[in-house]
N, C-alpha and C positions, 0 to 999 in steps of 0.2 A: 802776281805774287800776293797780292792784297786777298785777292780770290780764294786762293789755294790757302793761306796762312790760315782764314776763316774755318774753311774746310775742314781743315787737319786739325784744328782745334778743337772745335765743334765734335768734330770723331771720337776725339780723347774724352771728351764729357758725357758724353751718347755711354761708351763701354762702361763707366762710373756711372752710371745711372742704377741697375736693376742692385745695384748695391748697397745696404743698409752703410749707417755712419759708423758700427762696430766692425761691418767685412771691411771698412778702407782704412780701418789702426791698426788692425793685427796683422804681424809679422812671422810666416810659419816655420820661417826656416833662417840662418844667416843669411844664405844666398837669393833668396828673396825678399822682395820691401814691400811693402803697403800700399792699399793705392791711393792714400790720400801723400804719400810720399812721391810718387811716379806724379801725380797733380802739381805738385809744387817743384818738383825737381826739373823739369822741362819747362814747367816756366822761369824758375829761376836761368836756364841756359841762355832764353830771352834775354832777361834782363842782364845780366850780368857781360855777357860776350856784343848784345846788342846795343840797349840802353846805356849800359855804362859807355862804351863806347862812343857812340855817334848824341846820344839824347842832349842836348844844350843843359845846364843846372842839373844836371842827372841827383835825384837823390833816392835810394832805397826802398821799398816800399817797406820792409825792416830788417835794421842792418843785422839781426843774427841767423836770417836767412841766408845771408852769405856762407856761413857754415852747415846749418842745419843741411842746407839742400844742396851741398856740394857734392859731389857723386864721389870721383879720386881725383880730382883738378888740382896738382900740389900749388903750381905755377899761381891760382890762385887764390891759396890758405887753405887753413885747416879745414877739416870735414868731421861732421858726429860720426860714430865710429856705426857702419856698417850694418855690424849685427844689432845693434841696438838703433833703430829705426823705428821700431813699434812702440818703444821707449816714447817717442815724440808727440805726448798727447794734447800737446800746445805747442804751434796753434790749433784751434781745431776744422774741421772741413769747410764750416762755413768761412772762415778765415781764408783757408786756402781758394778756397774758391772764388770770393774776394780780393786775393792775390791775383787769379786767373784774370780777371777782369778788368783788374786797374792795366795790370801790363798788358795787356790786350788792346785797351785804348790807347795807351801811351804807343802803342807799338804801328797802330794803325795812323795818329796824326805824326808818326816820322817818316813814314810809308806817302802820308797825301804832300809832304812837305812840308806842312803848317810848327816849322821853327823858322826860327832868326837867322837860322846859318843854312849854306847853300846846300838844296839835298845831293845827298852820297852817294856814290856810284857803286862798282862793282864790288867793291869790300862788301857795301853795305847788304848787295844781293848776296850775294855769295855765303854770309853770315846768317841770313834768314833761310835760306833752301838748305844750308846743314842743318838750322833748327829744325827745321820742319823733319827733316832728315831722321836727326837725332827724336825728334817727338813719335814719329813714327815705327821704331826702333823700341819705345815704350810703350807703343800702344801693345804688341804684342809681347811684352815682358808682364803688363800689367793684367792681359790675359794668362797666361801662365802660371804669376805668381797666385791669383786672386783662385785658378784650379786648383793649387797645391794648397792654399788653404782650407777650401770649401771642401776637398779632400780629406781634412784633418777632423770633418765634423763629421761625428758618427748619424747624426741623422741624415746624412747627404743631401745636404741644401741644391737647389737646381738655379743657376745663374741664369739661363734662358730654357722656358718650355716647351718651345721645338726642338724636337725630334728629328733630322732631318735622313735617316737611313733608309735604303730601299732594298729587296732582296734582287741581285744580279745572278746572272750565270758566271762559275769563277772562268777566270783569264789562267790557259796555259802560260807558262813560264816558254819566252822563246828568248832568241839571243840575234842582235844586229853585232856585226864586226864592221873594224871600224881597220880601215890600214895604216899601216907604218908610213911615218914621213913627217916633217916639219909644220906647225900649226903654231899660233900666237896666241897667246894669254893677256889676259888683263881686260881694261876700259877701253873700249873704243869709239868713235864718235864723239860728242861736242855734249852730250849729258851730262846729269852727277853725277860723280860718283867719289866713295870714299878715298884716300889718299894711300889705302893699302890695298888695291886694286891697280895701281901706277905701279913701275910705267909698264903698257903691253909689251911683252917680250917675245923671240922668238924658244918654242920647245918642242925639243925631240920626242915623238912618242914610238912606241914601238905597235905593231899592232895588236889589236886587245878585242876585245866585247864586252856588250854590257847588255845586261838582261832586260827584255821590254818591257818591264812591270817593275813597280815594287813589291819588297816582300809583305806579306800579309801575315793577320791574324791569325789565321788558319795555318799557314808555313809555320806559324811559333809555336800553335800549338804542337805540331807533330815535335819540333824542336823539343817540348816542355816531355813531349811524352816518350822520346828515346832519352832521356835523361839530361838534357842538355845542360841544368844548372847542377845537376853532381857529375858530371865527367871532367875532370881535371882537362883531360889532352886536348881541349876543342880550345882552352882560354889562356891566355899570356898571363905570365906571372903574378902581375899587377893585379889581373883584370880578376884570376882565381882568388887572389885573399881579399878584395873585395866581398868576392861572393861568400866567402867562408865569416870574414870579418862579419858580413853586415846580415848573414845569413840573409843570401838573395834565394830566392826562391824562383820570383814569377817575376814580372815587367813590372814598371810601376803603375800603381793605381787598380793593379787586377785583383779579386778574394771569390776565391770561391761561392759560386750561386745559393742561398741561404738553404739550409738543410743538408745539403750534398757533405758525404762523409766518405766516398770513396767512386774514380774516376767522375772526377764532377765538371759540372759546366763552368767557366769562371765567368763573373762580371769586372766592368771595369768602370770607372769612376772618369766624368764627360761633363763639363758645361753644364750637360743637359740632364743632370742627375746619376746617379749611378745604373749600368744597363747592360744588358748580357753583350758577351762578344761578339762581333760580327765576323765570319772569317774569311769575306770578301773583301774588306777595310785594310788597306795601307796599316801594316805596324808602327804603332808612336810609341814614343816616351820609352824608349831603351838607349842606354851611354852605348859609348864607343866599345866598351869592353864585350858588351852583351853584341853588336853587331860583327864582332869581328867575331866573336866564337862561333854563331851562326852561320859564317860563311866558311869556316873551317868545318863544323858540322855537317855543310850542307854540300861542301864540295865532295868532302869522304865521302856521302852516299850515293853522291853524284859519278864518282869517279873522275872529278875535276878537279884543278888546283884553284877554286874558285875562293874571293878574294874583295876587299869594297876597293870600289875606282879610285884612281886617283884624280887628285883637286881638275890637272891639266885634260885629263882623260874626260872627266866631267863635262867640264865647261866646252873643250872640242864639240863632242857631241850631243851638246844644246848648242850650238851654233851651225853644227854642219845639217843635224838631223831635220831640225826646221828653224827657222828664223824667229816665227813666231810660235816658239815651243811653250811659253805664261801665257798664252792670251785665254787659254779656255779650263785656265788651273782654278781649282778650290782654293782660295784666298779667301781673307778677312772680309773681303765687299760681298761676298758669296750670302754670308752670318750664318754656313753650317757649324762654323768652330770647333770642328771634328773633322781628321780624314773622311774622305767621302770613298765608297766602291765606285768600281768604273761604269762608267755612266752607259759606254758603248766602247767596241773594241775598235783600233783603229791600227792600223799600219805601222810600225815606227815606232820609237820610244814613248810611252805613255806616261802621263802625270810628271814631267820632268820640272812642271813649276807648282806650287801649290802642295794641298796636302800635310806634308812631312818634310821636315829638313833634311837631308840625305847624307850623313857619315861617307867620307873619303878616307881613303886612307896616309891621307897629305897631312903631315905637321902644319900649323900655322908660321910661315917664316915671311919674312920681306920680300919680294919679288926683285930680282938683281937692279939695281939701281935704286932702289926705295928711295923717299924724301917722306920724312915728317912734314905734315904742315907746318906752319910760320907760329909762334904764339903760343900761347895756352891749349888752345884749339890739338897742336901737335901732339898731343896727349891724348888722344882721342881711339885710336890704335896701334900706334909703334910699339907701347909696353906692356902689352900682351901678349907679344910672339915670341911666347915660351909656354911649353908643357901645354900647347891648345890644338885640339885637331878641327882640321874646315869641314865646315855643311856649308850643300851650297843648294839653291831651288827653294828656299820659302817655305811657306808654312799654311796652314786654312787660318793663323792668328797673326799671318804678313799682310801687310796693305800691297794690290798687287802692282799700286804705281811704285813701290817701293823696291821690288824685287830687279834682278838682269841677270846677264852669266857669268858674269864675273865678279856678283857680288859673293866676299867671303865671311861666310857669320861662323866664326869660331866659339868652342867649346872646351875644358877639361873633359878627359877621356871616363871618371863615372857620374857627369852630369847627364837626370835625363828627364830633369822634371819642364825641360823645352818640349815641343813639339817634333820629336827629332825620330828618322825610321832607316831604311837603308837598300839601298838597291846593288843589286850584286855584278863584280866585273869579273873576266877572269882574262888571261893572255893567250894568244895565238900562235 
């Protein structure tokens, strides 16, 4: 644990590194924070649920971090409100990062034993591998957030100068069926896992298929160029006055290639500076609204009632299709931090871990029997299972010891400034 705590720490300061002290105060958007906020907010979880807890004479490193860096913990006290995050220019980074280091040692002589009182047992484990958990969780939010900033500047700053795309032969779209009949959901085995992953149940599915590939760049564009963001019929109520609302156009992060004034190239905005599109590249950074319309879209031309998997459907077939369906994904350890093209074609469902988070078409809800954890802690995801749909499969900005198949990263339906893309189901 001692090991791993290092690690995962050490990780989070590695991605805050190519970062000036101005990119880790600004805040671009509400729904994003800062990364000198993600620095101290994950530490404070330390402290607060760890230290305070088990540490003999516990005292604060300072007590208005208890609020400052409360994320939505009501159970315990107030929190700075949200959108004003960026607001927070004291303390400042070397502070925080000072903060990183005190609780770091303190965390590590609770860890060797060296108190007065008997060391802790499984509460105490249990409490640090959610931290780490939950740190992990931030490492790729604080990816995200720090693109949608670095986004906002018109001279498109480049967070990392690798490059990492290659030109591939594109991958046909083909279809594995999957049969009808009885399968289990949830956690299984003696690992971590969140508490809204409990308990495995049994579900009925009916049989379905799901397409070997993710949808691509290229698929969106043809998408873009039958009309796909002014045709009312492909998008749900919601999803069409979004687009009319926020006058959507294109995906997020894409502008036409400089000069281009009619049928143009688009670029898209990446890590690694802004760069033309790839149309071999997994589709990111589109909501819920913009995947479901594409599959409505793309069934009409297909002549299919084609459709995004559901949650149960998903995770089936990452567990029936291979076992080890993450082990050879585009993840955060990879440091492409962009969908990758497929590398080589293979047999079976492709890219099922890494990459792109993948839009279901499953509400986020409790699994029958739900339990909130015990505490403060309990808070963690019961009170968000409303108005969220599940991604499941990770991301190139997931840590990939982070990821399983029955991990569920839930979303509102027009958030898409995650790394989020979609692969297509349809029924049998």
């Amino acid at each position: 644990m001692a090991q791993r705590y290092a690690q995962v720490r050490a990780q989070t300061v590695a991605l805050a590194a190519p970062l000036s002290e101005a990119d880790c105060q600004v805040q671009s958007m509400p729904d994003a924070s800062p990364t000198k906020w993600h620095l101290a907010h994950v530490t404070w979880f330390f402290e607060t649920f760890v230290l305070e807890r088990f540490e003999p004479g516990f005292q604060p490193f300072h007590p208005a971090f208890r609020v400052l860096f409360n994320s939505y913990y009501q159970a315990v006290g107030d929190q700075h409100p949200r959108p004003q995050r960026g607001l927070i220019t004291r303390p400042d980074l070397n502070e925080v990062r000072a903060y990183r280091a005190q609780v770091d040692g303190r965390i590590a002589r609770l860890q060797n034993g060296a108190t007065d009182t008997e060391r802790p047992g499984d509460e105490l484990l249990n409490l640090m591998e959610l931290g780490l958990q939950h740190e992990q969780q931030h490492q790729e939010l604080l990816l995200t957030d720090i693109k949608h900033l670095l986004a906002c500047n018109p001279l498109n700053p480049i967070y990392s100068p690798r490059w990492p795309l290659c030109t591939v032969a594109p991958c046909a779209l083909e279809w594995l069926n999957f049969d009808a009949g009885m399968t289990e959901v949830g956690q299984r085995g003696t690992g971590f896992a969140f508490d809204n992953e409990y308990p495995r149940h049994p579900v009925w599915l009916s049989a379905f298929a799901l397409a070997n590939r993710l949808v691509t760049h290229g698929d969106w564009l043809a998408f873009m160029a039958d009309g796909g963001y002014t045709t009312p019929r492909w998008w749900m109520s919601a999803g069409w006055e979004w687009v009319r609302s926020q006058r959507i156009t294109a995906p997020q992060y894409w502008l036409p290639a400089e000069g281009c004034e009619s049928n143009c190239e688009w670029t898209t905005f990446t890590l690694h500076g802004r760069m033309p599109i790839d149309p071999h590249t997994p589709m990111v950074h589109i909501n819920w609204f913009e995947a479901d319309a594409f599959a409505r879209w793309k069934g009409h031309h297909e002549g299919l009632p084609l459709r995004l998997p559901t949650e149960a459907e998903w995770e089936h077939a990452a567990n029936m299709q291979n076992p080890c369906w993450a082990e050879q994904g585009n993840f955060l350890d990879s440091g492409a931090l962009h969908p990758l093209p497929l590398a080589s074609l293979t047999d079976g469902l492709m890219q099922m871990g890494g990459d792109v988070w993948e839009w279901t078409g499953s509400s986020y809800l409790p699994h029958p029997g739900y339990q909130p954890w015990e505490g403060a802690v309990g808070e963690y995801n019961g009170k968000f299972m409303v108005n969220q749909m599940v991604l499941k499969g990770g991301s190139c900005a997931t840590p990939r010891s982070h990821i399983r198949a029955s991990y569920r990263n839930f979303f509102p339906t027009d958030a898409r400034w995650q790394f989020t893309g979609l692969r297509l189901a349809r029924s049998l």
